[in-house]
Each structure stands twice: as structure tokens, then as C-alpha cells.
C-alpha positions in Angstrom: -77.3 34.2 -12.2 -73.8 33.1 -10.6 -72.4 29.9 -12.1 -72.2 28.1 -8.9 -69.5 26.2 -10.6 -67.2 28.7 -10.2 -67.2 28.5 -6.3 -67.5 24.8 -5.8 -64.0 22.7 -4.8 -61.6 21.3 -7.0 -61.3 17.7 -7.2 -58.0 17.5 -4.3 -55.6 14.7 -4.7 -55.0 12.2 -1.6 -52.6 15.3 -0.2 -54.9 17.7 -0.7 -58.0 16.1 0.4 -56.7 15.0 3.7 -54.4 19.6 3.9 -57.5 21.2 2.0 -60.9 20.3 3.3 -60.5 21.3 7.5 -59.1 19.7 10.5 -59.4 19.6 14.3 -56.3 22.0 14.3 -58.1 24.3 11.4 -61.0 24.6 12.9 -60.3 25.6 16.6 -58.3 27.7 15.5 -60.8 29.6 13.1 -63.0 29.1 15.9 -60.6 31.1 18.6 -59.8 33.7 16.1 -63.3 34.2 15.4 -64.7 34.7 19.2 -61.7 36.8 19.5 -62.8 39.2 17.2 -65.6 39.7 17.8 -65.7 39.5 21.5 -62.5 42.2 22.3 -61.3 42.2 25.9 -64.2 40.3 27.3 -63.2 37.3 25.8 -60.6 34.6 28.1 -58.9 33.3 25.9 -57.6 30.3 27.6 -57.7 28.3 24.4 -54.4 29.0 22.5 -51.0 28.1 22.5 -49.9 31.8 22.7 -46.5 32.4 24.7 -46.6 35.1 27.0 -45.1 38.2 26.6 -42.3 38.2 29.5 -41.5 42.2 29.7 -37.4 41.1 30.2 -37.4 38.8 27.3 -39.8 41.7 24.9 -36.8 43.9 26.1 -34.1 41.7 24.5 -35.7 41.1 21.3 -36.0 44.6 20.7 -32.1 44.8 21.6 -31.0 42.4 19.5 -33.4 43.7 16.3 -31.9 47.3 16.8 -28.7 45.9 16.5 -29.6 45.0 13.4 -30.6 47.8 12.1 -27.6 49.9 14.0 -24.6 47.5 12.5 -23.3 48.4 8.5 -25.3 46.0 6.1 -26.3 43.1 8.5 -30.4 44.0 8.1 -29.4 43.9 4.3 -28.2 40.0 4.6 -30.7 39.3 7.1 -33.7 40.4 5.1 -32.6 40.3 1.4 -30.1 37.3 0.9 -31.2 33.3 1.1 -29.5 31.4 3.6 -28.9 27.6 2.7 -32.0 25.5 3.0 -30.6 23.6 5.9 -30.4 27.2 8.2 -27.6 29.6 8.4 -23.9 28.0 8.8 -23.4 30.1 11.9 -26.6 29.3 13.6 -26.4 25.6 13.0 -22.5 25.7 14.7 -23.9 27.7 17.0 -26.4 25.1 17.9 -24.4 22.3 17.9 -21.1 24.0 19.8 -24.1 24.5 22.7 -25.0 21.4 23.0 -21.5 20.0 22.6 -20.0 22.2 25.4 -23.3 21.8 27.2 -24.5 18.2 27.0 -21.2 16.5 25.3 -23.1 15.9 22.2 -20.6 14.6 19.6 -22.8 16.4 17.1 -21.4 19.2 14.7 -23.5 22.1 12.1 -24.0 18.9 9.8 -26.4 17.6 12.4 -28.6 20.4 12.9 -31.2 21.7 10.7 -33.3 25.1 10.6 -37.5 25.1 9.3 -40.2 26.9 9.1 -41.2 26.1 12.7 -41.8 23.3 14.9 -45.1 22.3 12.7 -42.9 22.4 9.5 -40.2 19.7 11.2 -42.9 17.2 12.2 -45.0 17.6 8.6 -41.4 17.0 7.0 -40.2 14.1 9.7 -43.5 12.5 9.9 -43.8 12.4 6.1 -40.3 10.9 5.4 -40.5 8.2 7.9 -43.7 7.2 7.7 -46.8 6.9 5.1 -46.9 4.5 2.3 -43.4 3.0 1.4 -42.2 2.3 -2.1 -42.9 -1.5 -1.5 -46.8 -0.2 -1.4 -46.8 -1.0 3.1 -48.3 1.9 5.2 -45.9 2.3 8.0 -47.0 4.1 11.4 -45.6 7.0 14.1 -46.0 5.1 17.5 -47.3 7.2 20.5 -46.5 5.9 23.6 -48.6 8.0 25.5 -51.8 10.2 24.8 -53.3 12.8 25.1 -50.4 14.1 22.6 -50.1 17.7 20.9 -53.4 18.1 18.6 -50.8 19.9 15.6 -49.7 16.4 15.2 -52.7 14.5 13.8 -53.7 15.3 10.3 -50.3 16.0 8.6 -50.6 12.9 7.1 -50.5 13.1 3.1 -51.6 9.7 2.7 -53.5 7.4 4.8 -53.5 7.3 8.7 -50.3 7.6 10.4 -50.5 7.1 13.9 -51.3 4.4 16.4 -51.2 5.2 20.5 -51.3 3.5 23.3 -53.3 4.3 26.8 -51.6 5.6 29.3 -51.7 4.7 32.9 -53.0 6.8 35.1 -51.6 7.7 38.6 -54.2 9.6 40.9 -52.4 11.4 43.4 -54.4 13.3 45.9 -58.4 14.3 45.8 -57.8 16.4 42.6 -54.5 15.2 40.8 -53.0 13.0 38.6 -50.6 11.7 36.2 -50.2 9.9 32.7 -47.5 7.3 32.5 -46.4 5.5 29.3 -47.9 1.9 29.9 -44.9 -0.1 28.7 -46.5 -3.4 29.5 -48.9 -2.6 26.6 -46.7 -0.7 24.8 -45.8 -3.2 21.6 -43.6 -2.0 18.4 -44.8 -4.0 15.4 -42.9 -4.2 12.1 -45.5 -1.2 10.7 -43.9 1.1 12.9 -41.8 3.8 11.5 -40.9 5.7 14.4 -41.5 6.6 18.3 -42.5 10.0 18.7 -43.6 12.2 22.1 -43.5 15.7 23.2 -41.5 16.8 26.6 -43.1 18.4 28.4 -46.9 17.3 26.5 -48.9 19.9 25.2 -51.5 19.2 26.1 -51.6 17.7 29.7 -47.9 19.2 31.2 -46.7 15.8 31.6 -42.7 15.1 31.7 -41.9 11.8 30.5 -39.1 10.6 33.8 -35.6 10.4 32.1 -36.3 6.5 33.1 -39.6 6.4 30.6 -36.9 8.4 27.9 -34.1 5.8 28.1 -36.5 3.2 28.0 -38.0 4.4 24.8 -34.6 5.0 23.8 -33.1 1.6 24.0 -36.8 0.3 22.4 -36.5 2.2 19.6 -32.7 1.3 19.2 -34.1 -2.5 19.2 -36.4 -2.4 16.1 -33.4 0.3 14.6 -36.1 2.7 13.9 -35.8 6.6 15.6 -37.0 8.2 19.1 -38.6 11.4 18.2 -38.5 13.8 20.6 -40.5 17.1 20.9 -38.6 19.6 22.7 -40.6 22.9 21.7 -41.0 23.5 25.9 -38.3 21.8 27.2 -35.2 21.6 28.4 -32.6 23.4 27.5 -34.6 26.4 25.9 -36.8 27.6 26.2 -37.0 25.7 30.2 -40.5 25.8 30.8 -40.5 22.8 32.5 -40.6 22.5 36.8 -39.5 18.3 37.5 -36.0 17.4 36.9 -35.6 16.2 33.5 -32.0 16.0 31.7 -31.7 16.8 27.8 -30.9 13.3 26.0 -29.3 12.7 22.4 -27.8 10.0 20.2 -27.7 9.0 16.9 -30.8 7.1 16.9 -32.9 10.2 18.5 -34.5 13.2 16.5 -34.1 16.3 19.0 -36.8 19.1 17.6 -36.4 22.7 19.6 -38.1 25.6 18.4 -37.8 29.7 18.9 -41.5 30.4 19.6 -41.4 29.5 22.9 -38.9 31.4 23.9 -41.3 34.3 22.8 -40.7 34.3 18.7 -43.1 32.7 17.6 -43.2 35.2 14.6 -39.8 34.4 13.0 -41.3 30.7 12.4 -38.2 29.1 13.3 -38.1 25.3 14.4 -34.4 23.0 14.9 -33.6 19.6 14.3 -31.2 17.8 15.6 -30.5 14.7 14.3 -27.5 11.8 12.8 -26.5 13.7 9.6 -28.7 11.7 7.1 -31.9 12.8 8.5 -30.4 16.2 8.8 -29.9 16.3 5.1 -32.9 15.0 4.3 -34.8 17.5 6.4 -32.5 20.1 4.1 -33.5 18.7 1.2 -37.4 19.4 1.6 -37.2 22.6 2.9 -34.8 23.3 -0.4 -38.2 21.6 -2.3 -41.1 23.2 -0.3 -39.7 26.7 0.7 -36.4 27.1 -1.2 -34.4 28.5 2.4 -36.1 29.8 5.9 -36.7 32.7 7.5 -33.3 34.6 8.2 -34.9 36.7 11.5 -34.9 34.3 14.1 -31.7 33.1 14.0 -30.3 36.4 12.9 -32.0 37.3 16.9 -30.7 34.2 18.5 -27.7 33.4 17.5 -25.3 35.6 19.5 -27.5 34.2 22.6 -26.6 31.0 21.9 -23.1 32.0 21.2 -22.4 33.3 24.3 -24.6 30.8 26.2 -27.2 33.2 27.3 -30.0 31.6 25.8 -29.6 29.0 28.9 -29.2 31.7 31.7 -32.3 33.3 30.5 -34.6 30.2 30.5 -33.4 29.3 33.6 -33.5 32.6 35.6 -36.6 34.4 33.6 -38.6 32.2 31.4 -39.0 29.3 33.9 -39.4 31.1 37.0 -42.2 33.0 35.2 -44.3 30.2 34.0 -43.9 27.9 36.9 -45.1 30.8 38.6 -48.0 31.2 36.2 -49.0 27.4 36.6 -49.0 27.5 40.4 -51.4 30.4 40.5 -53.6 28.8 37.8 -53.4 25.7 40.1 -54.8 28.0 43.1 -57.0 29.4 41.2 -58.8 26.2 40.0 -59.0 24.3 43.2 -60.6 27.9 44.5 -63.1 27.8 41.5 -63.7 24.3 41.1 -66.8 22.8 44.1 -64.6 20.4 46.5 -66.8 17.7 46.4 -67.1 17.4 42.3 -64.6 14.7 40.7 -62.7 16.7 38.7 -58.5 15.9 38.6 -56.1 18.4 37.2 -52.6 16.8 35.7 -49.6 17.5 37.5 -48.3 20.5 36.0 -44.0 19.4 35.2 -44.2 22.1 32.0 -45.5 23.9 29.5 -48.0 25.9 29.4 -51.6 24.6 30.2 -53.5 23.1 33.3 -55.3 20.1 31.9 -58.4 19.4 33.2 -60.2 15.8 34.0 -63.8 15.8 34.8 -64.5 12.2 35.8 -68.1 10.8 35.3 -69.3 14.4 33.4 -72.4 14.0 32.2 -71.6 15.6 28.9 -68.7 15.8 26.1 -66.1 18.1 26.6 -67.1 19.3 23.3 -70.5 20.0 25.1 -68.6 21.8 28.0 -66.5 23.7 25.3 -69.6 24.9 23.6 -71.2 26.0 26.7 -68.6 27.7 27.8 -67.9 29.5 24.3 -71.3 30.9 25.0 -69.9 32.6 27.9 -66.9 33.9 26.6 -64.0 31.3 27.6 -62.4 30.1 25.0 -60.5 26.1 25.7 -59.9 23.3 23.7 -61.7 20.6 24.2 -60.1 17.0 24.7 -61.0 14.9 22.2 -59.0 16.4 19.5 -56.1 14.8 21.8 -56.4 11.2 22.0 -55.9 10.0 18.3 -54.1 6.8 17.3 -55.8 4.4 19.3 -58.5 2.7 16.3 -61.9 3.7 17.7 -61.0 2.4 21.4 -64.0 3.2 23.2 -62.7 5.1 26.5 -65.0 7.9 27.8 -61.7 9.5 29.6 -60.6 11.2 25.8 -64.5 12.9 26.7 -64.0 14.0 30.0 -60.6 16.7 29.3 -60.0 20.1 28.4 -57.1 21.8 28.0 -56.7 25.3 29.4 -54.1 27.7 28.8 -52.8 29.9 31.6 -50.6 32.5 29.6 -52.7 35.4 29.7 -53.2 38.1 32.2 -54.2 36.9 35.5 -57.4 38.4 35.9 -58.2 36.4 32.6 -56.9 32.9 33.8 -58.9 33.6 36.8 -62.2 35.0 35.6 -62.1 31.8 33.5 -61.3 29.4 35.6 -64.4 30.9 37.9 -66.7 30.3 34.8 -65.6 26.9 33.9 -66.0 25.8 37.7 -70.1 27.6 37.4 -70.6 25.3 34.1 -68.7 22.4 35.2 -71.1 22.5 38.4 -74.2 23.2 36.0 -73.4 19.6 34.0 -72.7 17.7 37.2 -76.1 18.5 37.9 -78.0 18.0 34.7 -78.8 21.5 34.1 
């Protein structure tokens, strides 16, 4: 007979009992893959954070890769030499004369630094700041607002990292709303190690005002700790975002922007910008966890953000094409969705999802989620959102789901037709 031995787990350290064992993240995602499989094309997948593929912005990738391959020995440094751990010297200058010319950012190629993604920068960020300090105190990542993006909560190597506070909410309409950081509740104690939100939010589409920005801003400054801010939507690549929002940046701010928005999500290729310290230090684990980054991305990029073009093209193709996206969604739901249920989508300002609020459902959205799995839509549902607020018992983290609207339109909207026959099944207790 086997020796079951042989199979069962290891004894994990702190790290890897909290990395090893499964998370919210982990398991959707196995969960999506899974369906996906095995369901082929009947499957709407409006579950993921996939970007779309934009046929003007597939077209320029494959430009810029066969000019790669087409000029002497450039695919042979791209693909076979290490670039320094902090990203290439040209792509970081690249970076920062952008934002200099652009913005008037007094920032130069010693405050910008290249990882392995978006993901990789918070694990690194979060990690540094935060967790248990040498004096043996846990300090905390304050979120100002939740629901707040789900790839956030368990990087944590070492006890729980973050607290959150509620939002208000704004109801607009008979079917609308809108999160706003609650500032009157919003309290930094000496635990905290840092401020940290996404603009635009994955999940809900909300753009914090550039009011609620320099207000967090000039808190953070106060208790001399950093604002980070998570750009991976925003402004100025990849653009998807549709309210007026300006770019911000000081020394006391951590900038992250990221290339798989902009429709690379393959090359694994995340920015930070940040005072030159943290920019270092960022260097420094990537030098200890990975040795360099990939080389592809900004090998692609860089010659877009040279020239500038990088901006034209998320203003005049990658916006216009997800706005676009959302208001159909939008259409789509209120014609799916019964009139006279309570259900409130979030203003759509960016990114990529509609986020759905079911008021009063009668069921979890993990219930919903499950049902609707059963019929072949694939969403996330809310819960996995709202961490950070300590067991705070608020049925609203119960009542969301987050819907992607990236795919193919008759996808999005043979979905959304679904989810409005189950959502009108629970409302009625069947």
C-alpha cells in the first residue's frame, strides 16, 4: 500500500502557512479556470480580470515584437541578458522623463522601479512597510474605503495586515450608487504603516475625487507615513477611467502602474514610482526574490513611452473602448434586471467591472455565485472584498458581486440575462 506519508503537507512556516494552504484569490481562480475548461464557449465568463483584446492595440504589439526580431541583436539582449533588478536604465528614464514633461514630477530613473507585476509591487510594498517590526509591534495597511481589490488580502507573511473603514454610501437614482471614503470615521492610529487604495477600485469602478486624494495625501503626510496609490487602471496609462481625475505624486506617495492593462498582461510587468529609498528597496527584493524582471515588456513599451504615444493611445483607443464597454453593460443590466427589485449598480468612473448591489437578498452572494456557476456564469462574489474591518457585522459585504464586462458582447449580455432570472428566483424564495 501507498505510504500516505508521502503525500501529506509539510509542516509550512508562518510564510508559508498563510502563501501555501489556499486563499480567496487561489481559489476563484482555480474555480474560474476549472468551469472554463470544462464548459468551452458556453461558459460567460464574467468573473476575471482579463483585459480585452482591443484589435488596434493586438496590432501594435505585434509591431513592436517584430521589430525585435527585425533589428541586429536586440531579441538577443532582450531575451538572453539580465537587466538590473530595479528595471532596465532606459525604461526607468523613460518613465520618469514622461511624467516629468507630463505632470512636472521632479522624479528622475532613481525613482522608478520595474517587477514582476502589479501583484509582485504590493507583496513587496506591503511586506516592507508593514507586518511585525523589529521592536516585535504588528503595524497595519489602512484602507480608507472598501470593497478594495481581492489580490490584496492574504499577501501578508505574518499576521493580519489590514484594517478598513466603511464607506459611505451615496444612492443616486432608483438603481445607482456610490462609495465615498468616510473621513469622519476614518482615524490613523500609531499601528498604521501606510494608506493604501486603488484608482479606479477593482472591484466596484469607483474614482476616489482628486479632493478624497489630497485629503489622504496631506493625512498621510501628518502621521509621516506613505499614500499608496494603485494606478493599474488609471490615469495616465492605461486611461480606463470615464470622471475627471488628475495623476498626483510627491515624495510621500507610492505611484504603482502596471503593463497588463494596457493589454500585456503576459510580460508581468508592474512600476513603482516612489522617493528614491523605497525605490531601492523595492530593487533590492526583486535582486533577493527573482534576481532581475522580465525584459519583454519594457523592451515593447518603451519606445511608446519615449515618444509619448503610450498617452495618445489610452486616450483615443483604450478609453473610448471600455467606456464604451461599460455603458452597454449598463444597458444591458437595467434591461435584464426586473424594475421593481432593489438592486443598485455602482457608478461606473473606470475599470473594468459593473458591481452589482442586491439590497435585502435573501441569500449570500456566495449563494447567488453558486447558483449562477450552475448555469454557466462565472462572477466573483463580494465578500472576498470587504476585509480589514475586524468581524464588523454589515450584511452589505453579502449582498455584491462583481461582474466583468470585457468579453464579447453577446457574453456580457447573455450573462447579465441570467443573473437578472436568478437574482429574481432569490427575491422570491425559490
Amino acid at each position: 500500500m501507498p505510504d500516505d506519508s508521502e503525500n501529506a503537507a509539510p509542516t509550512f512556516s508562518e510564510f508559508g502557512s498563510r502563501l501555501c494552504q489556499g486563499s480567496g484569490i487561489g481559489e476563484l481562480m482555480d474555480d474560474l479556470g476549472n468551469a472554463l475548461a470544462s464548459g468551452g464557449d458556453q461558459i460567460c465568463m464574467l468573473g476575471g480580470g482579463q483585459p480585452a483584446h482591443i484589435d488596434a492595440i493586438d496590432a501594435i504589439w505585434q509591431q513592436r515584437v517584430q521589430s525585435l526580431c527585425d533589428e541586429p541583436g536586440v531579441l538577443a539582449r532582450v531575451l538572453g541578458n539580465y537587466e538590473p533588478p530595479a528595471g532596465g536604465t532606459r525604461f526607468r528614464t523613460a518613465i520618469a522623463d514622461l511624467m516629468r514633461r507630463e505632470f512636472g514630477w521632479e522624479i528622475g530613473p532613481e525613482n522608478v522601479a520595474v517587477t514582476s507585476g502589479g501583484q509582485t509591487a504590493f507583496f513587496l510594498l506591503f511586506n516592507a512597510l508593514a507586518g511585525r517590526m523589529p521592536d516585535g509591534t504588528q503595524r497595519k495597511v489602512l484602507l480608507p474605503l472598501v470593497p478594495e481589490y481581492i489580490g490584496y488580502a492574504d499577501q501578508s507573511v505574518g499576521g493580519d495586515m489590514f484594517r478598513a473603514v466603511k464607506p459611505k454610501i451615496e444612492m443616486i437614482g432608483s438603481h445607482e450608487f456610490k462609495y465615498r471614503v468616510d473621513f469622519d470615521n476614518l482615524v490613523v492610529t500609531p499601528d498604521i504603516a501606510a494608506i493604501c487604495v486603488s484608482r479606479p477600485t477593482n472591484p466596484s469602478g469607483n474614482v476616489l475625487t482628486d479632493e478624497e486624494i489630497h485629503r489622504l495625501a496631506e493625512l498621510a503626510q501628518r502621521h509621516d507615513i506613505p499614500l499608496i496609490i494603485d494606478n493599474a487602471y488609471g490615469a495616465p496609462f492605461p486611461g480606463a477611467i470615464y470622471t475627471p481625475a488628475h495623476p498626483v505624486w510627491n515624495e510621500n506617495i507610492i505611484l504603482t502602474l502596471s503593463l497588463s492593462k494596457l493589454g500585456l498582461p503576459g510580460t508581468r510587468t508592474g512600476i513603482v514610482i516612489a522617493k528614491e529609498s523605497i525605490a531601492r528597496a523595492v530593487s533590492s527584493m526583486t535582486s533577493i526574490v527573482g534576481l532581475a524582471n522580465n525584459n519583454v515588456g519594457q523592451a515593447i513599451i518603451r519606445p511608446l513611452v519615449e515618444n509619448g504615444e503610450i498617452l495618445r493611445l489610452s486616450r483615443e483607443v483604450i478609453r473610448p473602448f471600455y467606456e464604451d464597454r461599460s455603458r452597454k453593460a449598463i444597458r444591458w443590466a437595467h434591461e435584464s434586471f426586473d424594475d421593481a427589485l432593489p438592486y443598485r449598480l455602482h457608478r461606473s468612473e473606470g475599470a473594468f467591472f459593473l458591481w452589482l448591489w442586491m439590497e435585502d437578498l435573501p441569500i449570500t452572494s456566495r449563494e447567488l455565485y453558486q447558483r449562477l456557476k450552475a448555469r454557466d456564469v462565472l462572477v466573483v462574489p463580494g465578500n472576498y472584498f470587504f476585509y480589514g474591518l475586524d468581524d464588523i457585522d454589515w450584511p452589505h459585504r453579502d449582498q455584491c458581486l462583481r461582474l466583468t464586462y470585457t468579453m464579447p458582447d453577446e457574453i456580457v449580455q447573455r450573462g447579465l440575462a441570467i443573473i437578472g432570472e436568478e437574482m429574481s428566483h432569490a427575491y422570491r424564495g425559490e
